[in-house]
N, C-alpha and C positions, 0 to 999 in steps of 0.2 A: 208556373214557370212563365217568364217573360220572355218576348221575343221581337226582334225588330225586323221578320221577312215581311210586311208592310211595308216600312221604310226601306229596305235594299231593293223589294220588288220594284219599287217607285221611280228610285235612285237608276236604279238598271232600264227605267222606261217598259216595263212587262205589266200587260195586264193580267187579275187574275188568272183570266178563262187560257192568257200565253203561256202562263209559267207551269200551270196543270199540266200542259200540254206535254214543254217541255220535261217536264220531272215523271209526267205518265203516272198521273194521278186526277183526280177531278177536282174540278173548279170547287165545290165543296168542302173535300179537303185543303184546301189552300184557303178557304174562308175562315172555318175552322181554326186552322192553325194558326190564323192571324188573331182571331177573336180571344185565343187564350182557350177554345171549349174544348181540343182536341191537342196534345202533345204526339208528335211524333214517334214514330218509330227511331231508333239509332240508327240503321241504314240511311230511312228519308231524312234524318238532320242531316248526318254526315253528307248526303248527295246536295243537299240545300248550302251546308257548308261550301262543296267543290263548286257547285255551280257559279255561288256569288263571289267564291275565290278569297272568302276569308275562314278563319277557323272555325269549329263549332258552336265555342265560347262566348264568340263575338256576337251570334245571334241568339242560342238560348242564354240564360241566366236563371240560377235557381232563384226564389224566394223564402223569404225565413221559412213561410209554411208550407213548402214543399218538403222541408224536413221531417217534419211529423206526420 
């Protein structure tokens, strides 16, 4: 799955170690989910979603081989 919380984090001016903070998860997880090695939970999308103030959609995207 692809995601662009890298680019919004940026966009929004939040460092990792900020946005952790904010969302009350650790810097790690926020590395993670930016690298593509860890995929969220559907609460933490959705809370990534409200935080950035855009839909889900906008920031994950499946890939062909997330289908299989």
């Amino acid at each position: 799955m692809k995601n662009r919380v890298s680019e919004l984090r940026k966009q929004y001016g939040y460092s990792q170690d900020h946005l952790a903070e904010k969302l009350g998860v650790s810097r790690q997880t926020i590395i993670s989910i930016e690298k593509g090695r860890y995929n969220p939970s559907l609460p933490l999308a959705m809370i990534l979603a409200e935080f950035f103030k855009t839909p889900v959609e906008t920031i994950f995207t499946l890939e062909e081989n997330d289908y299989k």
